[in-house]
C-alpha positions as CSV (number, residue, x, y, z in Angstrom):
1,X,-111.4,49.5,-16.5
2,X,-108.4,48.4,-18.2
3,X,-104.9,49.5,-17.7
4,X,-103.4,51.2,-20.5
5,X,-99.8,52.2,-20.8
6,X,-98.1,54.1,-23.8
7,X,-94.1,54.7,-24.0
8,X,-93.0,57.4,-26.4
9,X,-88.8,56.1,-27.0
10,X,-87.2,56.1,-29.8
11,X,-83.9,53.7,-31.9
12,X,-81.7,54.2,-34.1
13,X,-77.9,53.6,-34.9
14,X,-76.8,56.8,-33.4
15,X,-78.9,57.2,-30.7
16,X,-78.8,53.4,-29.8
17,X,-81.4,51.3,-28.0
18,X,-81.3,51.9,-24.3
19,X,-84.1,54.2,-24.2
20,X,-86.3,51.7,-25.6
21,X,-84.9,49.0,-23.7
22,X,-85.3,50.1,-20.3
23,X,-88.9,51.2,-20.9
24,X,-89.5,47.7,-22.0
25,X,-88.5,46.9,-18.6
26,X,-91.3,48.6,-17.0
27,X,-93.6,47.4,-20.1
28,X,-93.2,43.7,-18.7
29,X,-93.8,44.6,-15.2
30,X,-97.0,46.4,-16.4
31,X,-97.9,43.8,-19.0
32,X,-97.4,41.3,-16.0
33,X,-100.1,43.2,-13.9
34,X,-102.5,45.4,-16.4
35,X,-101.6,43.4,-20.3
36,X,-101.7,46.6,-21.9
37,X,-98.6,48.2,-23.6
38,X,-98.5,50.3,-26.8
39,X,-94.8,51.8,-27.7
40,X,-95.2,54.8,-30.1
41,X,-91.5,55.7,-32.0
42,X,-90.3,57.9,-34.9
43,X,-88.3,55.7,-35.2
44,X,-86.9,51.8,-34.5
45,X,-85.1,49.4,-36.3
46,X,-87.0,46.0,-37.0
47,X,-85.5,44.1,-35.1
48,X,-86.8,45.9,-32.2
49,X,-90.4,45.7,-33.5
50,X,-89.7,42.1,-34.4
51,X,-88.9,41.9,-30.2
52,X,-92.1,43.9,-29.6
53,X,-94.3,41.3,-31.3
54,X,-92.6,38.7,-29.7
55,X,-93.7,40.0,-25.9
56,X,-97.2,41.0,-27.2
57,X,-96.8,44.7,-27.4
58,X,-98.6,47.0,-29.8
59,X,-96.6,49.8,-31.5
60,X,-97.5,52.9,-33.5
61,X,-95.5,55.2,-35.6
62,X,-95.7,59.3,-34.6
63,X,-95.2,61.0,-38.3
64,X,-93.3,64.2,-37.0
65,X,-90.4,64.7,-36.2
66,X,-89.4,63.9,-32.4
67,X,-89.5,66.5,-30.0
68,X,-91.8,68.5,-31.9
69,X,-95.7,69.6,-31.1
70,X,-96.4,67.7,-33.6
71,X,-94.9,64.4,-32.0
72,X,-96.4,65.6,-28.9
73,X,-100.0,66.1,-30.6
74,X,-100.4,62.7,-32.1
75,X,-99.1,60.9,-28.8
76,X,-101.9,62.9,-27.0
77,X,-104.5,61.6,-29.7
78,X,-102.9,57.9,-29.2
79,X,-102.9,58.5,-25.5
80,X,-106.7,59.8,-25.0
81,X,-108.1,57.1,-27.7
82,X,-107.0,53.7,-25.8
83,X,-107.7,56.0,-22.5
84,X,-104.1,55.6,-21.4
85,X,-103.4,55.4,-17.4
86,X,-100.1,56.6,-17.6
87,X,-97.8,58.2,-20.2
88,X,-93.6,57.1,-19.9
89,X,-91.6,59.2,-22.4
90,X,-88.1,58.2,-22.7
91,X,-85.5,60.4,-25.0
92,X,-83.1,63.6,-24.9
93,X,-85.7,65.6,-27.3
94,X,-88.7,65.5,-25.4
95,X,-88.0,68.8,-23.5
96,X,-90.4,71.3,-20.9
97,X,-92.8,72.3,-23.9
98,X,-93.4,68.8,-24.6
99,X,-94.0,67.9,-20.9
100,X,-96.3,71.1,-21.1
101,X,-98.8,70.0,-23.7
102,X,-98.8,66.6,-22.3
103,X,-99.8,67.8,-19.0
104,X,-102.7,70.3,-20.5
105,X,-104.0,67.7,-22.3
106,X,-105.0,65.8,-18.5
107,X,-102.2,62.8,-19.3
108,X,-100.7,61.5,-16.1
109,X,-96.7,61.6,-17.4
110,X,-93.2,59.7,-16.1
111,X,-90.5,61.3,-17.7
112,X,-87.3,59.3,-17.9
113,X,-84.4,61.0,-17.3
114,X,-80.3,60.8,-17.3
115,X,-78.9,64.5,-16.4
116,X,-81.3,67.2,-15.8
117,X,-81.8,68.3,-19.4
118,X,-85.6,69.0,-19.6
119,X,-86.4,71.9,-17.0
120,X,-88.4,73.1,-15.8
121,X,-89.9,69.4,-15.7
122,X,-94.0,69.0,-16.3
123,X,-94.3,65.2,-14.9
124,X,-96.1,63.3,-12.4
125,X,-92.8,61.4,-11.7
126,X,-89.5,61.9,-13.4
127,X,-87.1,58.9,-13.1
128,X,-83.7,58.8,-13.4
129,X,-82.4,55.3,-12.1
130,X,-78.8,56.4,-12.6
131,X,-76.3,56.4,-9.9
132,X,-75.4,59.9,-10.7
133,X,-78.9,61.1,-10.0
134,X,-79.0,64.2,-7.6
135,X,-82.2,66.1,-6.3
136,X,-80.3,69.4,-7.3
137,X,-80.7,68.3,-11.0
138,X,-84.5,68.7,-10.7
139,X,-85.1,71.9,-8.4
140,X,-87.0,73.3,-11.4
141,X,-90.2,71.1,-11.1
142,X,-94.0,71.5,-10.6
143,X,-95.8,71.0,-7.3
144,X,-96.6,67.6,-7.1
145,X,-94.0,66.0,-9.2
146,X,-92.0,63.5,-7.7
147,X,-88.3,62.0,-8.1
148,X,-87.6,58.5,-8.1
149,X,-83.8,58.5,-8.0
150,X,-81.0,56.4,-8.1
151,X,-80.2,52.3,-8.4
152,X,-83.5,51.4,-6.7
153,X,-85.1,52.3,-9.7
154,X,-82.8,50.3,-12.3
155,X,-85.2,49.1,-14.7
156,X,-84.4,45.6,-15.8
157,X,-86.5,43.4,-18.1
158,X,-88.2,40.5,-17.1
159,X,-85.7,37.9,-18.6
160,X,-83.6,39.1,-15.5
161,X,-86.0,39.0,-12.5
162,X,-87.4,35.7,-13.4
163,X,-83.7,34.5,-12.5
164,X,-82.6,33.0,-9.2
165,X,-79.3,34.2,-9.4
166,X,-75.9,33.1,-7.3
167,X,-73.0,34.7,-8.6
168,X,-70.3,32.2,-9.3
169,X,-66.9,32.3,-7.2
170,X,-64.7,34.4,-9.2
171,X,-61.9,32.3,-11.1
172,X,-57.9,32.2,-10.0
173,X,-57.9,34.6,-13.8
174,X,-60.7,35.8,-16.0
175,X,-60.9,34.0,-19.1
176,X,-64.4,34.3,-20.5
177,X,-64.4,38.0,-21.2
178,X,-68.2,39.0,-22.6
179,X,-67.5,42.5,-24.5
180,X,-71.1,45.0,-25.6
181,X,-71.2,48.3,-27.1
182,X,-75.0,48.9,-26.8
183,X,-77.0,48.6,-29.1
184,X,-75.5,50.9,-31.9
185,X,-71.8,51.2,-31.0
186,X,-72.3,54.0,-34.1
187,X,-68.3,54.7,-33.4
188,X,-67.1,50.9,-33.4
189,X,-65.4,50.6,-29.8
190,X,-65.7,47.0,-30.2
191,X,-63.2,47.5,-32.7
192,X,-60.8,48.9,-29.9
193,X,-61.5,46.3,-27.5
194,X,-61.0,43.2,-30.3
195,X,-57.8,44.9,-30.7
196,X,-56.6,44.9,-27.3
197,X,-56.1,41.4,-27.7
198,X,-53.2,41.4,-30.3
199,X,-51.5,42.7,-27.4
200,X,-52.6,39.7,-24.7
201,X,-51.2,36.2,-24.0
202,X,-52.7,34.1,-27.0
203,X,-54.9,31.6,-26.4
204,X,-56.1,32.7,-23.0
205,X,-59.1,34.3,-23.5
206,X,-62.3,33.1,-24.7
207,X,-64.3,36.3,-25.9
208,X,-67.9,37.0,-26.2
209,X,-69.0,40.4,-27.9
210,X,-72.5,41.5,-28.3
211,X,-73.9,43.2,-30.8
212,X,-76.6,45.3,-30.8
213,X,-79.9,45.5,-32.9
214,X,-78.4,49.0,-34.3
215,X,-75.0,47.7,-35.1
216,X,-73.5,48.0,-38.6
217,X,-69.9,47.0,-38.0
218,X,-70.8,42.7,-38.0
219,X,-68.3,42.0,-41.0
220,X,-65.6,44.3,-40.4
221,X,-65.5,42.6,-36.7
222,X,-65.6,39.2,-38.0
223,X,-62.3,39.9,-40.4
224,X,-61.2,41.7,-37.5
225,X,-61.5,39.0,-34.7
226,X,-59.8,35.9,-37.4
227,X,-56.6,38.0,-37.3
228,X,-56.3,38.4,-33.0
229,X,-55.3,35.2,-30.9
230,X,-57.9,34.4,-29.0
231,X,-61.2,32.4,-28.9
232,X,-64.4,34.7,-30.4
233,X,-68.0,34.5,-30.7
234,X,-70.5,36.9,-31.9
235,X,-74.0,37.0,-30.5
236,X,-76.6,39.2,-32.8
237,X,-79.8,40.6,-31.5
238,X,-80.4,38.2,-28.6
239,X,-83.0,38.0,-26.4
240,X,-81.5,35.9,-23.7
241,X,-78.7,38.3,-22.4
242,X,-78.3,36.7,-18.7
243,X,-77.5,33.4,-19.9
244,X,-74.3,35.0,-21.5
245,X,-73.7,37.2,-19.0
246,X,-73.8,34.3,-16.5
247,X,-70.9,32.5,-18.7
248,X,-68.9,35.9,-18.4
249,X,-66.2,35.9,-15.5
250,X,-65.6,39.9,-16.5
251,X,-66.8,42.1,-18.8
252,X,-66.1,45.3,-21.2
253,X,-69.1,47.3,-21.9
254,X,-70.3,50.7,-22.8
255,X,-71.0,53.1,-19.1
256,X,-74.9,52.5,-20.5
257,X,-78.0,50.8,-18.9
258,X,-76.5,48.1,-19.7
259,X,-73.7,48.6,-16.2
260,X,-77.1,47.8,-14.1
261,X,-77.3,44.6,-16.0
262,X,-73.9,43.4,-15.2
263,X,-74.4,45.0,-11.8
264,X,-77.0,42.5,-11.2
265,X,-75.4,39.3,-12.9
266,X,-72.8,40.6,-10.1
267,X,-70.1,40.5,-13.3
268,X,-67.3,42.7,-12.9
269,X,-66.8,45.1,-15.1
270,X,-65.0,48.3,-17.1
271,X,-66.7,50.6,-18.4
272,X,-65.9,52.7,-21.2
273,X,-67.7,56.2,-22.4
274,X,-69.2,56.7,-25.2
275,X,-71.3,59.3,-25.2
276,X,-71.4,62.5,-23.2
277,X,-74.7,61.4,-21.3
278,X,-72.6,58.6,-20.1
279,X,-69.6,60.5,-18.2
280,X,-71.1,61.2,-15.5
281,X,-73.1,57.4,-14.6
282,X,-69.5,56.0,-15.6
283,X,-67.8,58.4,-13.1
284,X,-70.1,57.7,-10.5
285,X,-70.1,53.7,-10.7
286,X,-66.0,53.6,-10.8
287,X,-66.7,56.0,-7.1
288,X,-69.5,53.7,-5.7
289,X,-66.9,50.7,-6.7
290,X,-69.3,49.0,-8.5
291,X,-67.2,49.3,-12.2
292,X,-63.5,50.6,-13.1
293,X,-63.7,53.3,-15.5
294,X,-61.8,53.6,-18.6
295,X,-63.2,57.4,-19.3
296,X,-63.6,58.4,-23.1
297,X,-63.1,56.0,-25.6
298,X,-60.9,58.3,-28.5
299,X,-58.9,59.2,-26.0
300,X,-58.5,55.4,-24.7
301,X,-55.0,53.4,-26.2
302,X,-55.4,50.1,-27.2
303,X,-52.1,48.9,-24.9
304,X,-53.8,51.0,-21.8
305,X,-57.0,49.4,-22.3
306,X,-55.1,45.7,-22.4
307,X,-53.1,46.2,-19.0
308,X,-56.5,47.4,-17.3
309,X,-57.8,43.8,-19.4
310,X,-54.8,42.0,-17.7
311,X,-54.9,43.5,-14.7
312,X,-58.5,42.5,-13.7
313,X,-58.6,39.4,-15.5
314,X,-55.7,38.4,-12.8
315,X,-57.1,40.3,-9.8
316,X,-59.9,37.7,-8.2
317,X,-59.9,39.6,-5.5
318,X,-61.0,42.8,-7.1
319,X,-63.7,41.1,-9.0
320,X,-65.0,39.4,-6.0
321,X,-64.7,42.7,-4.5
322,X,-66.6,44.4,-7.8
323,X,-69.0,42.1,-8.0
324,X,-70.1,42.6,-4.4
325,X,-70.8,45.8,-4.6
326,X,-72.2,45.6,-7.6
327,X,-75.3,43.1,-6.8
328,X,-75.4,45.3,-3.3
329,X,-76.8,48.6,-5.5
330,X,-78.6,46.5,-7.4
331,X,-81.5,44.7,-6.4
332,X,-83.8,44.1,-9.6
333,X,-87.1,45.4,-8.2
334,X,-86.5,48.9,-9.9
335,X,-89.8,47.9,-12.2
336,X,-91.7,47.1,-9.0
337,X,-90.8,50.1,-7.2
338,X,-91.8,52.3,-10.0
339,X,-95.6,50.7,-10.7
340,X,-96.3,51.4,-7.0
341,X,-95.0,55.0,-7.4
342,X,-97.1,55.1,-10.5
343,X,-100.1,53.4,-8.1
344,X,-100.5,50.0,-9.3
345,X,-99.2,49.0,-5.8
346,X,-95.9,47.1,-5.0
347,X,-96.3,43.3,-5.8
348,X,-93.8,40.5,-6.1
349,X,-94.0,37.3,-5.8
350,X,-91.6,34.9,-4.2
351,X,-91.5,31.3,-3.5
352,X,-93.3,29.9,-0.6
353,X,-90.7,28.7,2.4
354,X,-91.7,26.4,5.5
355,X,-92.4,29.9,7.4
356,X,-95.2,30.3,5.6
357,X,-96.8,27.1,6.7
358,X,-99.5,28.2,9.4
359,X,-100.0,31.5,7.4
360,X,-101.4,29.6,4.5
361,X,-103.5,27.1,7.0
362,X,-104.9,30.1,8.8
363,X,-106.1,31.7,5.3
364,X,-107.0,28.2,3.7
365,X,-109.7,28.2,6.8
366,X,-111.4,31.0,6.1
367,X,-115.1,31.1,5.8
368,X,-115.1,32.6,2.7
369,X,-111.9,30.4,0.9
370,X,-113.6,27.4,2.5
371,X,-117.6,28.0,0.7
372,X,-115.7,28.3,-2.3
373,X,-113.3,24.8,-2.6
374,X,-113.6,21.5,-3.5
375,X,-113.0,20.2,-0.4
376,X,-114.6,22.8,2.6
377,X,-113.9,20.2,5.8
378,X,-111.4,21.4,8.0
379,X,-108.1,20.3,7.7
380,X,-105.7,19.5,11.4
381,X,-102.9,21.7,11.2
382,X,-100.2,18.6,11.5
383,X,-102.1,16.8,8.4
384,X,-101.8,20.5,7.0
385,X,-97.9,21.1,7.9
386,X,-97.2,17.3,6.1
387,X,-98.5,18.1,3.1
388,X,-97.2,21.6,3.0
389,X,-93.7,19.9,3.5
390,X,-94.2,17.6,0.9
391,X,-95.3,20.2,-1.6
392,X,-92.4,22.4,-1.2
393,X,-90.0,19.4,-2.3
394,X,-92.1,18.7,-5.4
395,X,-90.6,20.4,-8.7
396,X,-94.0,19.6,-10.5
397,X,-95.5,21.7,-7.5
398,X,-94.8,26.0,-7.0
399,X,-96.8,27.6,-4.3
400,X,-96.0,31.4,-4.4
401,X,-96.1,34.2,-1.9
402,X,-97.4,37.6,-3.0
403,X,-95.4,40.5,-1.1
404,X,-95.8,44.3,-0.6
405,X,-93.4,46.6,0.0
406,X,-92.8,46.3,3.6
407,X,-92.6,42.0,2.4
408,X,-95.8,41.3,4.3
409,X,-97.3,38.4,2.7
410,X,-100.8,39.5,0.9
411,X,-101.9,36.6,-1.4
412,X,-100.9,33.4,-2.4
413,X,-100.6,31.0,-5.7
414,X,-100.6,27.4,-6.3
415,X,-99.5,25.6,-9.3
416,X,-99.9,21.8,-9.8
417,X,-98.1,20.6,-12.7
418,X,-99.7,17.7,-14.6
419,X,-97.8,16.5,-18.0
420,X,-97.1,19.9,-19.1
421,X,-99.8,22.1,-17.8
422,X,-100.1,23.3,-14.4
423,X,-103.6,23.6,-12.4
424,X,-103.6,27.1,-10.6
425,X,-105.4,27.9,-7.5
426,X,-105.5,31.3,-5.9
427,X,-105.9,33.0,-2.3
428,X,-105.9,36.5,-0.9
429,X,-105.9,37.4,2.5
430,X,-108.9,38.1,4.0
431,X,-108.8,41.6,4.6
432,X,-107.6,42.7,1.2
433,X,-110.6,41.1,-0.8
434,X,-112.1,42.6,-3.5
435,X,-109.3,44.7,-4.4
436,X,-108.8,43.4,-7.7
437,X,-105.5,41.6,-6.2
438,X,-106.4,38.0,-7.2
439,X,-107.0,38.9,-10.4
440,X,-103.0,40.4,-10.3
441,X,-101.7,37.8,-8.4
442,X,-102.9,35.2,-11.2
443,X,-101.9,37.0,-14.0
444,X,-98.6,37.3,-12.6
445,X,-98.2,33.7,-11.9
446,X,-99.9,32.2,-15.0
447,X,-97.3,34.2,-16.9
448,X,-94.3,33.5,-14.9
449,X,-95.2,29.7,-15.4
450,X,-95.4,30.0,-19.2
451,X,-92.6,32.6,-19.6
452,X,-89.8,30.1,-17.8
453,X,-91.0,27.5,-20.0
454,X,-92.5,25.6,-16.5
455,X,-95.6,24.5,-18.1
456,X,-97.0,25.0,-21.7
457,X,-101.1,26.0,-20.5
458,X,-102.6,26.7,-17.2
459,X,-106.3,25.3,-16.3
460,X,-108.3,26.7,-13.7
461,X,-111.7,24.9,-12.6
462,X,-114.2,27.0,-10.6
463,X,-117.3,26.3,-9.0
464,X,-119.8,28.0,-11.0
465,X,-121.3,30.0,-8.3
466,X,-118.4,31.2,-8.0
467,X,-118.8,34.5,-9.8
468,X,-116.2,36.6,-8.1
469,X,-113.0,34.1,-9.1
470,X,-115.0,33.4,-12.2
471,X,-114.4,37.2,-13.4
472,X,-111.4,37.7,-12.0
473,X,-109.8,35.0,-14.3
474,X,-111.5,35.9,-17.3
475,X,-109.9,40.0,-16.2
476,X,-106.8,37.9,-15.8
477,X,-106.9,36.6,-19.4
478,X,-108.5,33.2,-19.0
479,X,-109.9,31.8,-21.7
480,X,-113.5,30.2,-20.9
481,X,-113.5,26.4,-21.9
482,X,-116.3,25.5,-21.0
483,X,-118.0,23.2,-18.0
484,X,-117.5,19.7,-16.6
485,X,-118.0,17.8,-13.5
486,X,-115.1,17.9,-10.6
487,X,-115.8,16.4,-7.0
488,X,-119.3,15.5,-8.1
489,X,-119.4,19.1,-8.8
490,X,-120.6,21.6,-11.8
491,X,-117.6,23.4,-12.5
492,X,-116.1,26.1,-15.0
493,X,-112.9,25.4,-16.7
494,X,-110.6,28.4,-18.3
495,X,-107.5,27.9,-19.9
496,X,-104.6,30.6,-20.0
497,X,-102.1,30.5,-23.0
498,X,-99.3,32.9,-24.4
């Protein structure tokens, strides 16, 4: 049966665009496993739709206002028609009568959460990945429902986890400072911050601000960045965040989802309130050491707000320190952890090392893995251990290692690249057959290949009698493309495109 998943969030210039956002997090990590992901909004500014399209997502509008039984009605008839496995509702409306009718209606719920504002809570699971989270919040709960709480649930998209990450040393002063608002920035703090910099040493810093989907303020910034001495570029409705945040040596940001971000990147940070659901993450990020807080931005100055800028740009050891901590809290496997609360099982995969060597002989030698390749003779495990070696060096080669939670290796993947498309091959471990993990495990990889731009197509070629790996590439996505010969043998051939 497929896997269906529908997010109720909403976006818009006040609200901003982190509630949307962070679900799209856990929409990849779905997408990656189960394809299926359909976002239903009141609202949402284009250019989040036009993002939407772009990762393959479906969308519907609700035509009530949010928060209402109405809204709640029509996501039940959305949710019930494309048999829905799970429910995510992300937004400060959707309160305990909401949860309710979800919950009579049979619909398996996670409700997102920031500060205990929806008791007594209805859901499955309620999530609230903020540092601030505390049990205490959520005393008011049905039997059954369970918290996932705190940084280990961070939800970051995919364009981050595909990322093997070092932090850079920090620099003897900070001079590529990337400034973000959110997505909205309704009040114009980046105003605030620009200004700042009338009151800095000219010519120093080299500025990048972000601005968000939502924001309305582009020309007044741009007339307001030509008058201040130093170095500025705008970035508009990007979809490549970490390569800017790897540039950055600090950062000036809104105390929003977007902290866990910079936590990750390990770039230090201050954080400046905006909203009242943000006191208390911003609060408890300057306690855990992982950001300085500024507190509320109308009652920030602009010349206190430039010493803190001074003061940290020349502080490397703070910013190492910062940035430390920060990567520490912050692991980027919050989307992981949540799928296998939600029951899809925790997978990851990670690159193959040399300890994996006899692991991979051992399964490669299996009866059931050996009736089924090209090649069924046994292979000595020195000839084995060579070309292991030898693989592992090769850029046009990845061989992948499927984890659980407890990082016991469960499956593996192999991708042979060949001009610009790779050849996949695919192995489980013996005892966890039939599970419907191969089919994961190559949906997982096929996409991470194509997504990093690593190969342009994937082919996979299957004996014919092979019916299990036959179906579980076509439920991975394959395309069938026909037969042809291989080893003197009849063989299938699928392909696997974005």
């Amino acid at each position: 049966m497929k896997q269906h998943l529908i997010i109720r969030a909403d976006a818009n210039t006040r609200m901003g665009t982190g509630h949307v956002m962070r679900c799209l997090a856990l929409a990849q990590a779905w997408q990656d496993r189960f394809e299926y992901v359909t976002f239903a909004y009141t609202v949402m500014p284009d250019t989040i739709k036009k993002r939407l399209d772009q990762e393959h997502m479906k969308y519907v509008r609700i035509q009530a206002p949010a928060g209402t039984q109405a809204d709640a009605q029509q996501l039940i008839e959305q949710a019930l028609s494309i048999h829905a496995t799970w429910v995510v509702v992300d937004g400060y409306k959707f309160d305990a009568a909401y949860q309710k009718m979800l919950e009579e209606a049979g619909l398996k719920v996670l409700f997102m959460d920031d500060y205990g504002h929806a008791a007594p809570y209805r859901a499955d699971l309620i999530l609230n990945q903020n540092a601030s989270a505390q049990p205490s919040w959520y005393t008011q709960r049905a039997d059954g429902s369970r918290l996932l709480l705190g940084t280990e649930y961070v939800l970051l998209r995919r364009e981050f986890n595909l990322l093997d990450h070092v932090p850079n040393e920090p620099a003897s002063i900070a001079r590529k400072i990337l400034i973000t608002m959110g997505g909205a920035d309704p009040d114009n703090v980046t105003a605030k911050v620009l200004s700042c910099f009338e009151y800095l040493p000219a010519g120093l810093f080299e500025l990048a601000v972000v601005l968000g989907a939502a924001n309305p303020h582009h020309h007044a910034l741009e007339q307001l960045a030509s008058q201040i001495p130093s170095t500025v570029q705008f970035h508009r409705n990007i979809t490549d965040m970490p390569a800017i945040m790897r540039q950055a040596d600090m950062a000036i940001t809104a105390a929003g989802s977007t902290c866990y971000e910079l936590a990750y990147m390990a770039v230090p940070m201050l954080a400046i309130i905006l909203a009242e659901n943000q006191r208390a993450l911003c609060e408890s990020l300057d306690q855990a050491g992982i950001a300085i807080s500024m507190g509320w931005h109308h009652q920030l100055q602009v010349c206190q707000l430039a010493d803190s800028i001074k003061k940290l740009a020349e502080d490397a050891l703070l910013r190492s320190t910062l940035a430390q901590t920060a990567k520490k809290r912050v692991d980027g496997q919050g989307p992981l952890r949540t799928m296998h609360a939600m029951g899809a099982g925790y997978l990851r995969l990670r690159p193959a090392t040399v300890d994996d060597c006899r692991l991979l002989w051992e399964w490669r030698h299996d009866p059931v893995v050996l009736a089924s390749s090209f090649c069924s003779d046994p292979i000595p495990y020195d000839q084995h251990m060579q070309w292991f070696n030898h693989k592992l060096q090769q850029p046009s080669c990845r061989i992948e290692i499927a984890v659980n939670q407890q990082q016991q290796p469960i499956g593996q993947v192999r991708l042979e690249l060949i001009q610009n498309r790779a050849q996949i091959s695919v192995n489980t471990a013996p005892t966890l057959r039939g599970q419907g993990l191969g089919c994961q495990l190559i949906r997982m990889a096929s996409r991470k290949a194509l997504l990093t731009g690593w190969a342009k197509a994937i082919d996979a070629y299957i004996k014919v009698q092979n019916v299990a790996s036959c179906r579980a590439f076509e439920r991975a996505g394959f395309t069938d493309a026909g037969q042809c010969m291989m080893e003197k043998m009849q063989t299938k051939h699928y392909v696997f495109t974005l």
